[in-house]
Backbone as numpy.savetxt, mean C-alpha at the origin, in Angstrom:
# Nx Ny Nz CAx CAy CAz Cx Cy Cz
1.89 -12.48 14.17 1.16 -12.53 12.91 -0.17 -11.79 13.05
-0.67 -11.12 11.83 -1.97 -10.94 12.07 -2.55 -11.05 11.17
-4.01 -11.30 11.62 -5.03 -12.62 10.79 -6.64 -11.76 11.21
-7.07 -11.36 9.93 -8.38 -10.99 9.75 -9.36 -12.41 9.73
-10.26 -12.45 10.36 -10.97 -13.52 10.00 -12.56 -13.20 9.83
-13.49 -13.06 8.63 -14.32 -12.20 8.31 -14.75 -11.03 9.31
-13.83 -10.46 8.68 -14.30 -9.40 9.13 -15.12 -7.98 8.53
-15.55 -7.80 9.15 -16.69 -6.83 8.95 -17.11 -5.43 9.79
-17.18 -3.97 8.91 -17.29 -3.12 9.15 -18.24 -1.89 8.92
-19.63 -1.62 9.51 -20.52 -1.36 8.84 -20.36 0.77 9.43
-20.66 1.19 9.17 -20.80 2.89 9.62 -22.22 3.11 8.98
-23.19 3.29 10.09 -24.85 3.17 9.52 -24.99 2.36 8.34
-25.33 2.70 6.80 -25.76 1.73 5.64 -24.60 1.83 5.14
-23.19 2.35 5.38 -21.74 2.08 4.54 -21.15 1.01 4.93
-20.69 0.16 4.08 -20.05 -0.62 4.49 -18.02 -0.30 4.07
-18.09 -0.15 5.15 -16.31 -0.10 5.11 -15.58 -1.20 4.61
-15.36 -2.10 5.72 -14.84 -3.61 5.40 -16.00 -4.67 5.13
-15.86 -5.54 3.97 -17.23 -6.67 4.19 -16.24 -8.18 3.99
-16.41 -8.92 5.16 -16.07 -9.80 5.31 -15.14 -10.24 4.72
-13.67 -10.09 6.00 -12.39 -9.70 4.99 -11.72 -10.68 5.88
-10.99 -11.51 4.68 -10.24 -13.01 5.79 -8.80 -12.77 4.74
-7.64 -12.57 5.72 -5.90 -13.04 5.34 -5.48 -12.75 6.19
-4.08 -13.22 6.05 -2.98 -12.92 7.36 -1.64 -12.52 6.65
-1.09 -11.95 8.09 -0.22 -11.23 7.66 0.77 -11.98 8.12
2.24 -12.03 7.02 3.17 -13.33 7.45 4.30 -12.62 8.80
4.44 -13.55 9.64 4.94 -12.94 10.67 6.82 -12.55 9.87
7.61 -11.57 10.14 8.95 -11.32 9.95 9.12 -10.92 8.22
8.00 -10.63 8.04 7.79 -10.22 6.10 7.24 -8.87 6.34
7.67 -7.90 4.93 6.66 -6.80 4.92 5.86 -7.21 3.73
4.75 -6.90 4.18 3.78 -7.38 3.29 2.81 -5.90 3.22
2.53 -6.05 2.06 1.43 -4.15 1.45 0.36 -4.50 1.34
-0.57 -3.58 1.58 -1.91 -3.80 1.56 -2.19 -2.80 1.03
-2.79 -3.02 -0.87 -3.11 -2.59 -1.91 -4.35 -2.61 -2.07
-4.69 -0.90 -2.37 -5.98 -0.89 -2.93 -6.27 0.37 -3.32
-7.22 0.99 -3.80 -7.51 2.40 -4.83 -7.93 2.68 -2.76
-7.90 4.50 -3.56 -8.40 4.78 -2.06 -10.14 4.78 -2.30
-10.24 4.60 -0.58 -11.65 4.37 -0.77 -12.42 2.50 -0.10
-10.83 1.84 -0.36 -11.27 0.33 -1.00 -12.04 -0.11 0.88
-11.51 0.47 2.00 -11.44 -0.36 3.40 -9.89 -0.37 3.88
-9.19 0.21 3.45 -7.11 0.02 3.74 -7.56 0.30 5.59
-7.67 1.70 5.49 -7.49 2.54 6.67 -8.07 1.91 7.80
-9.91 1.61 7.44 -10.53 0.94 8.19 -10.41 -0.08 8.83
-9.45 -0.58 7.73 -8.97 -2.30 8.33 -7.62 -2.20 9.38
-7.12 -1.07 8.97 -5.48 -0.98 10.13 -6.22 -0.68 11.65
-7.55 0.38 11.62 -7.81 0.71 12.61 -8.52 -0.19 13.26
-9.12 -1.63 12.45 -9.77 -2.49 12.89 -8.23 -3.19 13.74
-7.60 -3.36 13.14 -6.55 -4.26 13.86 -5.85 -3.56 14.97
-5.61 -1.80 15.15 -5.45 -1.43 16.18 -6.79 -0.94 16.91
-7.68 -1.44 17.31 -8.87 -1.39 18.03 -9.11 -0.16 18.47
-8.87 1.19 17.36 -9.80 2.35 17.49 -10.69 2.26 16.77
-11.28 1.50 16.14 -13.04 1.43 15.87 -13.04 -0.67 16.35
-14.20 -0.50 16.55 -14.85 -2.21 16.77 -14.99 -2.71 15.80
-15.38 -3.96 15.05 -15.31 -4.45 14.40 -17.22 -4.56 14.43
-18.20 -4.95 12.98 -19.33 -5.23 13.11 -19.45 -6.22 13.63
-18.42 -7.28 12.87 -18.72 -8.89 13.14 -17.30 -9.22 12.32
-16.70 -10.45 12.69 -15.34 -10.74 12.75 -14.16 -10.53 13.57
-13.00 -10.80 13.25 -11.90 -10.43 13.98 -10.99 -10.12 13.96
-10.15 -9.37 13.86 -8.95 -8.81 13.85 -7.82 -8.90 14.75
-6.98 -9.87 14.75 -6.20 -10.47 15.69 -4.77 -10.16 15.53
-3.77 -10.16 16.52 -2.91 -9.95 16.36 -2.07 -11.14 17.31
-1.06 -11.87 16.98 -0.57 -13.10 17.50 -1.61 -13.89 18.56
-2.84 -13.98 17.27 -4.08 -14.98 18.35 -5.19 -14.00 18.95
-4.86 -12.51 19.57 -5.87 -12.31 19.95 -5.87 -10.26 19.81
-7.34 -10.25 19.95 -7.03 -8.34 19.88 -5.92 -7.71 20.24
-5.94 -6.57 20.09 -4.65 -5.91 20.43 -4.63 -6.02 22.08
-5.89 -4.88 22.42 -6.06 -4.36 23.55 -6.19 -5.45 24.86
-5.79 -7.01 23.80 -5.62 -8.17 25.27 -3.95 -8.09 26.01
-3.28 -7.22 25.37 -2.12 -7.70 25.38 -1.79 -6.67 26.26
-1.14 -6.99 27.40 -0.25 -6.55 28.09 -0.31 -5.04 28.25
1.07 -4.96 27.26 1.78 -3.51 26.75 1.37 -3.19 25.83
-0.02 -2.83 24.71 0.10 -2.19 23.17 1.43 -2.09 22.52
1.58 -1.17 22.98 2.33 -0.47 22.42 4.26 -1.32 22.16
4.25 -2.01 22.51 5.66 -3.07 22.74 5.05 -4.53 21.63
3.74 -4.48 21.28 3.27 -5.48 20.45 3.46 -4.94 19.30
2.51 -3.54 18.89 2.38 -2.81 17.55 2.59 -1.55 17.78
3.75 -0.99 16.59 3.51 0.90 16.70 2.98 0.91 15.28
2.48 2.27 15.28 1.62 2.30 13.65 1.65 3.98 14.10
1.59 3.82 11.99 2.06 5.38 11.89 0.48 5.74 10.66
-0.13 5.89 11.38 -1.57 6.17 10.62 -1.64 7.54 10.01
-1.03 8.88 10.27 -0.98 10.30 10.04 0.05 10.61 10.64
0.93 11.19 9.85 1.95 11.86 10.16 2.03 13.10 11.04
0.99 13.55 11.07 0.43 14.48 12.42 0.06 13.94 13.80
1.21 13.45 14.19 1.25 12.76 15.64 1.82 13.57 16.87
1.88 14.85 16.75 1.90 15.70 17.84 1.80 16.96 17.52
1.37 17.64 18.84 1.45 18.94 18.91 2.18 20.17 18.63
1.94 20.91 17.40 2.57 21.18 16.63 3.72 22.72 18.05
3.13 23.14 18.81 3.61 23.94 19.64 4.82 22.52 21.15
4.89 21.70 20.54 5.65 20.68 21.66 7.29 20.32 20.31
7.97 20.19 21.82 9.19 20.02 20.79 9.68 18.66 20.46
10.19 18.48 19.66 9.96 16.90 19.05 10.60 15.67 19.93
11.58 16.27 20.78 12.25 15.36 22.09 10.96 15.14 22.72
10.36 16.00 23.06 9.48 15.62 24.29 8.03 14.80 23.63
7.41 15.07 22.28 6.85 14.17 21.86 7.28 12.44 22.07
8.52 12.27 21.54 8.57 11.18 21.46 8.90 10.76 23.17
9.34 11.69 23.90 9.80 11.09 25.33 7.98 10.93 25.95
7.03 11.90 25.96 5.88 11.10 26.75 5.55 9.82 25.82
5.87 9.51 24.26 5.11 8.29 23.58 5.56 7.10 24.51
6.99 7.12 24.73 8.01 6.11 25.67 7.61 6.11 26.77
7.09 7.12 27.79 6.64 6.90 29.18 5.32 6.39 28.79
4.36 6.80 27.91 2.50 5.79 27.43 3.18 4.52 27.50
4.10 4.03 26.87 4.52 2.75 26.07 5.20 2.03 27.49
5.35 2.29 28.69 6.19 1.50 29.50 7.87 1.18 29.33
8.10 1.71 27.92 9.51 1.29 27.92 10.64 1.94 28.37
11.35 1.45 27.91 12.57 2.26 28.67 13.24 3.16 26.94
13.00 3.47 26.32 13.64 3.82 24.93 13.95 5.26 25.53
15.19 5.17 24.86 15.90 6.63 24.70 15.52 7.21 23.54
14.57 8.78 24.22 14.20 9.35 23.18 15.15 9.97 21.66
16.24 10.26 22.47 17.01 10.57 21.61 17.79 10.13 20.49
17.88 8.49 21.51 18.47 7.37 20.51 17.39 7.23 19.19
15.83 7.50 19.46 14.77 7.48 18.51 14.81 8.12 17.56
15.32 9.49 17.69 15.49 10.64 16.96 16.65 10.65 16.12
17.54 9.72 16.46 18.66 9.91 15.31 17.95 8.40 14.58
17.56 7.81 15.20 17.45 6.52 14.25 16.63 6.81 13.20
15.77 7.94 13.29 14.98 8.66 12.34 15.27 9.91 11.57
16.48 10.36 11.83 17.21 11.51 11.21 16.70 12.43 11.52
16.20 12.84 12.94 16.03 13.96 13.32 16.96 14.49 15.11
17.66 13.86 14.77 18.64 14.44 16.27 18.75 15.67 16.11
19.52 16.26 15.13 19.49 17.58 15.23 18.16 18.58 15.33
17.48 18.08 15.32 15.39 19.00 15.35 15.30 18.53 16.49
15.56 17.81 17.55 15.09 17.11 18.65 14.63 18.60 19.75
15.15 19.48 19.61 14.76 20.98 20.46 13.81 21.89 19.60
13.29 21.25 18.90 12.68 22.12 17.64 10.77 21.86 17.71
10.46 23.05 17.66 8.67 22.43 17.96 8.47 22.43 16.83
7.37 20.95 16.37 7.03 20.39 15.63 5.67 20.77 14.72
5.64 22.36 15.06 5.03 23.16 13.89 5.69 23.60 12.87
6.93 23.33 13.20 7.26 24.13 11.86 8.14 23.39 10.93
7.60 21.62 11.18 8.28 20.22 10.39 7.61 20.07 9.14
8.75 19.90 8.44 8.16 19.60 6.89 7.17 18.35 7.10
6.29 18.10 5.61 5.46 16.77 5.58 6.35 15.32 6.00
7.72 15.38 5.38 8.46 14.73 5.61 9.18 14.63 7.03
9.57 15.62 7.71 9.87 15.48 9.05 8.81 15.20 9.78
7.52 15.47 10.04 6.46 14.60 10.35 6.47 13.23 10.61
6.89 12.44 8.96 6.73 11.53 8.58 7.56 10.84 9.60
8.86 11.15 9.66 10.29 11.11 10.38 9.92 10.47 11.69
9.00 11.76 12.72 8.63 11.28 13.60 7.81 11.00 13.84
6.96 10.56 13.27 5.89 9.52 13.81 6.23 8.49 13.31
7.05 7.94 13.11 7.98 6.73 13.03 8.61 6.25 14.31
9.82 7.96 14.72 10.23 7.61 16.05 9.12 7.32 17.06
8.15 7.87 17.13 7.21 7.71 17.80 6.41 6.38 18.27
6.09 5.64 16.98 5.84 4.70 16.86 6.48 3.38 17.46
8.31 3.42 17.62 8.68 2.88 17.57 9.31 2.72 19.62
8.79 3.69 19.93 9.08 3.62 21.54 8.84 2.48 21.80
7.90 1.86 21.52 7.84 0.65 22.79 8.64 -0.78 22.48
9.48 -0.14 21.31 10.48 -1.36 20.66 9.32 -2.85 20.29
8.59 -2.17 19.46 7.04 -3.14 18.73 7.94 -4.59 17.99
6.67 -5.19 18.16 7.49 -6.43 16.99 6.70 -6.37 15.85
5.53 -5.62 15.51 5.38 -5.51 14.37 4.83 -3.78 14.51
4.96 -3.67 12.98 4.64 -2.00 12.64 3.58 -1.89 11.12
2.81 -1.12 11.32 2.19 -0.90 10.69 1.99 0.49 10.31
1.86 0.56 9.16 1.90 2.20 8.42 0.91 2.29 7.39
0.20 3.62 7.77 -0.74 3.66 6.70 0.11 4.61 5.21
-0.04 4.40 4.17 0.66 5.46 3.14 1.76 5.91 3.40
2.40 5.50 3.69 3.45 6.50 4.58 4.76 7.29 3.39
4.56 7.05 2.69 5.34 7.52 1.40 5.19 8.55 0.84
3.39 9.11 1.35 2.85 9.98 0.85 3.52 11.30 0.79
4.03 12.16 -0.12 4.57 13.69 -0.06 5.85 13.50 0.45
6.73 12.56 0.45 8.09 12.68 0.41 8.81 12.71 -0.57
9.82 13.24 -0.71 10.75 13.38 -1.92 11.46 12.36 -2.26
11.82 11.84 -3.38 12.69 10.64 -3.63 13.70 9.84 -2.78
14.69 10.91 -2.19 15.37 10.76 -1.20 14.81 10.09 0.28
13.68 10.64 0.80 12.61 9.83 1.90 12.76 8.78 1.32
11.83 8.68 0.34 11.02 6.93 -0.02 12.23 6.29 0.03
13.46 6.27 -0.58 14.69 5.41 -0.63 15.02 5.61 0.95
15.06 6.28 1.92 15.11 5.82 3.17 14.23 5.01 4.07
13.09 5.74 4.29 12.18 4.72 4.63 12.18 3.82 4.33
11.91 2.98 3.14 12.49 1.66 2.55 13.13 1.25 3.05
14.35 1.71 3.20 15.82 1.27 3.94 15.10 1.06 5.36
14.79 1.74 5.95 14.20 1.43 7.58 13.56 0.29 7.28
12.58 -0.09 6.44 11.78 -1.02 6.53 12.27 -2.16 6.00
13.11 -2.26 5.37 14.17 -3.42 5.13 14.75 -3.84 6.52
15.01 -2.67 6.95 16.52 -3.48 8.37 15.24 -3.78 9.12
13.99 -3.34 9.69 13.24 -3.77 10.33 13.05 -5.33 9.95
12.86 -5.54 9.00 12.56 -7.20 8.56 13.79 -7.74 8.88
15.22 -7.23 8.51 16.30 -8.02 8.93 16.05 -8.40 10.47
15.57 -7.25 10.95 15.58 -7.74 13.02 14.38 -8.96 13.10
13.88 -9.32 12.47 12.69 -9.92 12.23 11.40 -9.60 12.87
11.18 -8.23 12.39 9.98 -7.50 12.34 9.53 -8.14 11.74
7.39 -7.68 11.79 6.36 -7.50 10.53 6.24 -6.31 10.04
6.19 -6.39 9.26 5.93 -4.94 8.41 4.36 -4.81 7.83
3.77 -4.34 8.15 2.17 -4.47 7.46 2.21 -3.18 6.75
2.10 -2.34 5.67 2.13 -1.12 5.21 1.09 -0.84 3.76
0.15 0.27 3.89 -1.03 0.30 2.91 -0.60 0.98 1.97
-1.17 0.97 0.94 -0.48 2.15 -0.30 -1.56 1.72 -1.62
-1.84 2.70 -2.30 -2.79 2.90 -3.33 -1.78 2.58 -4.69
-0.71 2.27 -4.67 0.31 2.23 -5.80 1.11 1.31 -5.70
0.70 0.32 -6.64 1.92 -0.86 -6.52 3.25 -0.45 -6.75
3.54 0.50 -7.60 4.84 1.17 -8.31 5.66 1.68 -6.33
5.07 1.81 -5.62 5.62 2.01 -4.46 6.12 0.92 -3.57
5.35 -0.01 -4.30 5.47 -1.17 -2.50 6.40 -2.11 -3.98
6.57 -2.18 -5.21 7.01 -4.12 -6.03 8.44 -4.22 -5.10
9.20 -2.97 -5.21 10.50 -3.43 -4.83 11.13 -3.36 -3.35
10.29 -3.57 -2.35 9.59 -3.01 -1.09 9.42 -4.65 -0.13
7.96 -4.81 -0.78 7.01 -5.98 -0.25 7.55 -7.51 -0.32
7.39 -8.87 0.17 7.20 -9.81 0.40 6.19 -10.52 -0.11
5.34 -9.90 0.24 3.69 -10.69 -0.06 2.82 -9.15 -0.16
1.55 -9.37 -0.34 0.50 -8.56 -0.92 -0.45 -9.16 -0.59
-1.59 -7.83 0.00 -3.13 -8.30 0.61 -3.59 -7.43 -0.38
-4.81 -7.41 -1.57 -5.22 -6.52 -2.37 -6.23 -6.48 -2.12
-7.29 -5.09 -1.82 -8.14 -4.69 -1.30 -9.14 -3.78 -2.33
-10.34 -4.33 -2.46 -10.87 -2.85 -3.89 -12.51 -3.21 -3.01
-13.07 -2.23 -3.18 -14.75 -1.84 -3.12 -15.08 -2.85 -1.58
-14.03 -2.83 -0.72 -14.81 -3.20 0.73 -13.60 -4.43 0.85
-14.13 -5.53 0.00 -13.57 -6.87 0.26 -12.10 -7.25 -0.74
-11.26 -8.20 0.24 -9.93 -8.35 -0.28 -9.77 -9.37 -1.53
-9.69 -9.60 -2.47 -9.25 -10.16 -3.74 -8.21 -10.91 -4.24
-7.50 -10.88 -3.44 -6.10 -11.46 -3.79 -4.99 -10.99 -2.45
-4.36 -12.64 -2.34 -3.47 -12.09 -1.12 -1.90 -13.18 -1.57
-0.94 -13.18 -1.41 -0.35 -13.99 -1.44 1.21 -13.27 -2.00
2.68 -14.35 -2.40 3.24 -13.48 -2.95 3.40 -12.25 -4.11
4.16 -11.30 -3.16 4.31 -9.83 -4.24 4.77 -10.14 -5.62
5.80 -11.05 -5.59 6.08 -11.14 -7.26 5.07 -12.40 -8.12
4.84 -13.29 -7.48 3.78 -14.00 -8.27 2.53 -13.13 -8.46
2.56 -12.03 -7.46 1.27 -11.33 -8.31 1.70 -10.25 -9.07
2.99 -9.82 -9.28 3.23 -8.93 -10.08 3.45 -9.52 -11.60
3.84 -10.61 -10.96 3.99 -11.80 -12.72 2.66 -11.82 -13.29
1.85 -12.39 -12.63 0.54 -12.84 -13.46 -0.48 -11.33 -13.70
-0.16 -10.36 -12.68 -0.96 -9.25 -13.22 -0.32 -8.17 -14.16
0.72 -7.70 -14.52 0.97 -6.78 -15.35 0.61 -6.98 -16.62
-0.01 -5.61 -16.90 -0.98 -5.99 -17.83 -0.59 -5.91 -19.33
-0.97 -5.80 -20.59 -0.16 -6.38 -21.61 -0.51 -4.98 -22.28
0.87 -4.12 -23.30 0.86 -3.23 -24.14 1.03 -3.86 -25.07
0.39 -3.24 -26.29 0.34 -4.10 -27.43 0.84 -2.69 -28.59
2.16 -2.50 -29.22 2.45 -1.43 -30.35 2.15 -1.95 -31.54
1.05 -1.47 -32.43 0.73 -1.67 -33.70 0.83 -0.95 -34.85
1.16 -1.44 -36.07 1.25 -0.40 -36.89 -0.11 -0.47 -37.98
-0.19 0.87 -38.51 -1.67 0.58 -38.85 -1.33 1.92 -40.18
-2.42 2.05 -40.82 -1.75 3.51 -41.85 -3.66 3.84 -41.48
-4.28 3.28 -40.62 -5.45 3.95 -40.02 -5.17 4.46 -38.52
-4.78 4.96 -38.11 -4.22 4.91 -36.73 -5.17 5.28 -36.27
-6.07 6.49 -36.51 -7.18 6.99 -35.48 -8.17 6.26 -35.57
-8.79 5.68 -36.85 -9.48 4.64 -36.25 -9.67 3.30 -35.90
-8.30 2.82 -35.75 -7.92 1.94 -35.05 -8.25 2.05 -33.77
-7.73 3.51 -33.15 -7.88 4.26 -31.57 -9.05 4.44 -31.21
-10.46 4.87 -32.35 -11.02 4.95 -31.89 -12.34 3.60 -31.63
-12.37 2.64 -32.55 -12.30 1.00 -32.30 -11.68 0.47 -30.73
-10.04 0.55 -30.78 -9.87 0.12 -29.40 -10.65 0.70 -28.30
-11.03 2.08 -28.55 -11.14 2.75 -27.23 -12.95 2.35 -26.85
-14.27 2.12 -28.09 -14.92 1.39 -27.89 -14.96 0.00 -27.48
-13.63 -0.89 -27.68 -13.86 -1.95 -26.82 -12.85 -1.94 -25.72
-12.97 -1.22 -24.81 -12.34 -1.18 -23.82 -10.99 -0.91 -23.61
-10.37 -0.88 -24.23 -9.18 -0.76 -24.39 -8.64 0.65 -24.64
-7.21 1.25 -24.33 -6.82 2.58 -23.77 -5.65 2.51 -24.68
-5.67 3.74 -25.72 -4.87 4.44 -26.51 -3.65 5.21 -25.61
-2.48 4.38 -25.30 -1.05 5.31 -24.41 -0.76 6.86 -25.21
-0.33 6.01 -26.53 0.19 6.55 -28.18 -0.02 6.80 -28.67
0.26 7.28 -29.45 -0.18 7.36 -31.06 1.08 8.22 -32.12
2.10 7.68 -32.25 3.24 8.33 -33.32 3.11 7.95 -34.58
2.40 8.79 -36.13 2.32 8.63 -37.13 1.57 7.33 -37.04
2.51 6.18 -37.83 1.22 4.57 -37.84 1.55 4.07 -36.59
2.39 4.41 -35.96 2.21 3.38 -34.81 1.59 3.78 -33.43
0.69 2.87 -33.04 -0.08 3.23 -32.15 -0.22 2.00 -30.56
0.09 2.80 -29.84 0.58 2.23 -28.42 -0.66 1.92 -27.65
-1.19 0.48 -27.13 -2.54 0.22 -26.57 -2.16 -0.77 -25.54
-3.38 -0.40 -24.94 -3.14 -1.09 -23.54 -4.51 -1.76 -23.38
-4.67 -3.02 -22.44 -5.72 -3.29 -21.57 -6.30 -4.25 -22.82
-5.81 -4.67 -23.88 -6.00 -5.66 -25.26 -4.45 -6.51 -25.24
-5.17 -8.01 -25.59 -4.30 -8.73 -26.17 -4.48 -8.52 -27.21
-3.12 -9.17 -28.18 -2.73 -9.19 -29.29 -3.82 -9.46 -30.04
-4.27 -10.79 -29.51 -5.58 -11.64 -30.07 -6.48 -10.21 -30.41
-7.06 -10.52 -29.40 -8.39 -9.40 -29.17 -8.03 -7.89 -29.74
-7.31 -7.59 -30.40 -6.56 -6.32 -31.11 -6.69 -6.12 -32.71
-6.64 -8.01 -33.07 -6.66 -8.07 -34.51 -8.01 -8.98 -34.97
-9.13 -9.15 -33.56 -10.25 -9.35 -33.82 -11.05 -7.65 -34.24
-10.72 -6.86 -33.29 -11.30 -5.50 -33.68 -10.97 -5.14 -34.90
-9.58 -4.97 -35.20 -9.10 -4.20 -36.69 -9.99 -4.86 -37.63
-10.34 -6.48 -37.63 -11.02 -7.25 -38.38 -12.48 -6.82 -39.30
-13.07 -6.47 -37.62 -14.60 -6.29 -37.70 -14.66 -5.08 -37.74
-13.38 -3.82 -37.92 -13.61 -2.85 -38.11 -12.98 -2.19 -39.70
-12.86 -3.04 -40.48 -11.94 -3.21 -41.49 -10.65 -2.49 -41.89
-9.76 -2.42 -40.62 -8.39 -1.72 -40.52 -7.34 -2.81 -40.71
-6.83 -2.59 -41.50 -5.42 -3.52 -41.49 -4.65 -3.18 -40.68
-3.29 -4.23 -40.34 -2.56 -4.04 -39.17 -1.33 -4.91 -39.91
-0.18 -4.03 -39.82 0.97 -4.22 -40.56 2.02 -4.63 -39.62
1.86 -5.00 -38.35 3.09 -4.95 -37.29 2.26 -5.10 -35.95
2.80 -6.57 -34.95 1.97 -6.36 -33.84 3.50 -6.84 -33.04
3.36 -6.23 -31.92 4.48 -6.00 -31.15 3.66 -5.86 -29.43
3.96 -7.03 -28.46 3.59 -7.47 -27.41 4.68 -6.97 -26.37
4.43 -6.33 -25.42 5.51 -6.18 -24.37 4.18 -6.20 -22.83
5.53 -6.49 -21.86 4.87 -6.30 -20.57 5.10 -5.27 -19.73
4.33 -4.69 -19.01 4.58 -3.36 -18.61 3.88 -3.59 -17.27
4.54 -2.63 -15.83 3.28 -2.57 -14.92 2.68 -1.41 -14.73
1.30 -1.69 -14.52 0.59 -0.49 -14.23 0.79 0.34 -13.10
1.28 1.05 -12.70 1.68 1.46 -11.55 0.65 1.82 -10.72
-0.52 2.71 -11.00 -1.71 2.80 -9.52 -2.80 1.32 -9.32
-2.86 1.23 -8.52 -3.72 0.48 -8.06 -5.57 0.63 -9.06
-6.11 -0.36 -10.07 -6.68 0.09 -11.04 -7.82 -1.13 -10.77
-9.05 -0.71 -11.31 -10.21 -1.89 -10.94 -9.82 -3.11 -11.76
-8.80 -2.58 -12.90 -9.10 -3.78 -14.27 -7.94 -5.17 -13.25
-7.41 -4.69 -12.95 -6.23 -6.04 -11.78 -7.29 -6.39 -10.80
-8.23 -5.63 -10.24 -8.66 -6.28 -9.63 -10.00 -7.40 -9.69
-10.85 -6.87 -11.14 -11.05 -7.59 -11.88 -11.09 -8.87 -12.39
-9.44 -8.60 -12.23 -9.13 -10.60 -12.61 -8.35 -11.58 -11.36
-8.89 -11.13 -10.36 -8.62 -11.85 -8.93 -9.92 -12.13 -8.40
-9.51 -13.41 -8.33 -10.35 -14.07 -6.97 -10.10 -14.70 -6.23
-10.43 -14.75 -4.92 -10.15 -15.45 -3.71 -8.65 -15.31 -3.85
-7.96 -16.37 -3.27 -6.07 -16.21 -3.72 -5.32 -16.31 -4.30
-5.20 -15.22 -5.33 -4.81 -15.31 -6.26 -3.70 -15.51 -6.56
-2.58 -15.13 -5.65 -1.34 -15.02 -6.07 -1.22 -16.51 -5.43
């Protein structure tokens, strides 16, 4: 399992992480959501102990990484897909990661488990974003880890990737892996994740299950019909609220309840002929969700 316990991350007067407490459930993949910017990165590298922590802790089954034994047979993590030398050929990348790591893993067996057997003689300058991705996975995975951690890792793959990777990270949980994995887009991790750590402006906001927080946060579209439509739009858009639509009278809004929709038309003297409520999710990671979390939310 691993368990932040305030933790804290200062770089001169920036504060990276500010006093950041959850855990991660052991044999679950669980995402760690947040706009970029929020502390994601800072916090993976806090838990693999390439930066120190200011104050707090970052533990992994009880204690730092770097107490343990073997690293690398505890946690592999795929932080940048630029994990070797682009003039080295991709067998031999992953064969010195396996001799660092103490294990015994067959490099090759690594390379098909990642769909690159056939590139295994191939130097790794001239790998797509996605074959990258590929192997620093195999890479990762030399020291046969019990948990894995990935930063973005979805990033610049084609449809076809993300539906594999997924798939890897599913059978990993079947072996009863952890899965810890960051991403700026819930629309990436809903059908993915277990649980959810949500992360915005330093400190975490909400941690708990993925679908109880996908229940209580998706946020509400509201289709109205109006024979004022623009300034209806332009009313909503002074009180906060975000114009999707706009087809002839009917006009598509977001980030307003119903309520609060036909208080504006009110005080703005627009009639409203048709109110129509649906639920929708927001797909990037947005301040207004994070907004309405506190402490544990889900």
């Amino acid at each position: 399992m691993l368990r932040a316990e305030n933790l804290t991350k200062r770089f001169g007067s920036v504060v990276a992480v500010s006093n950041v407490s959850f855990s991660v459930r052991a044999g679950a993949i669980t995402g760690f959501l947040g706009p970029d910017g929020a502390g994601k990165t800072t916090t993976l590298r806090l838990f693999l102990g390439l930066v120190h922590p200011t104050s707090g802790f970052a533990l992994i089954d009880g204690k730092p990484l770097d107490q343990w034994p073997v690293p690398a047979r505890k946690v592999g993590a795929v932080l940048d897909g630029h994990c070797a030398h682009p003039s080295r050929r991709a067998i031999d990348s992953v064969r010195w990661a396996a001799r660092l790591a103490g294990a015994g893993a067959d490099p090759e067996e690594l390379l098909d488990r990642v769909g690159l057997a056939e590139m295994a003689g191939q130097r790794t300058g001239s790998f797509s974003l996605g074959m990258l991705q590929r192997l620093a996975l195999a890479i990762a995975l030399a020291g046969d880890p019990e948990i894995v951690i990935l930063d973005e890792p979805l990033n610049g793959l084609d449809p076809e990737g993300i539906a594999w990777i997924k798939n890897v990270l599913r059978r990993f949980r079947d072996q009863g892996r952890t899965v810890f994995i960051a991403s700026h887009l819930l629309a990436e991790l809903e059908d993915l994740v277990d649980d959810l750590v949500v992360i915005a402006q330093s400190r975490v906001v909400g941690s708990g299950s993925a679908a109880a927080f996908i229940d209580r946060f998706q946020p509400q579209t509201v289709s109205v019909l109006s024979d004022q439509p623009q300034a209806l739009g332009a009313a909503v858009t002074r009180a906060g609220g975000q114009v999707l639509d706009t087809n002839g009278q009917r006009v598509l809004i977001s980030g307003l309840t119903s309520t609060r929709l036909g208080e504006i038309a009110r005080a703005a003297g627009i009639a409203l002929f048709g109110v129509t409520e649906e639920r929708t999710l927001r797909t990037p990671f947005t301040p207004a969700i994070a907004d309405g979390l506190t402490g544990e939310a889900c």
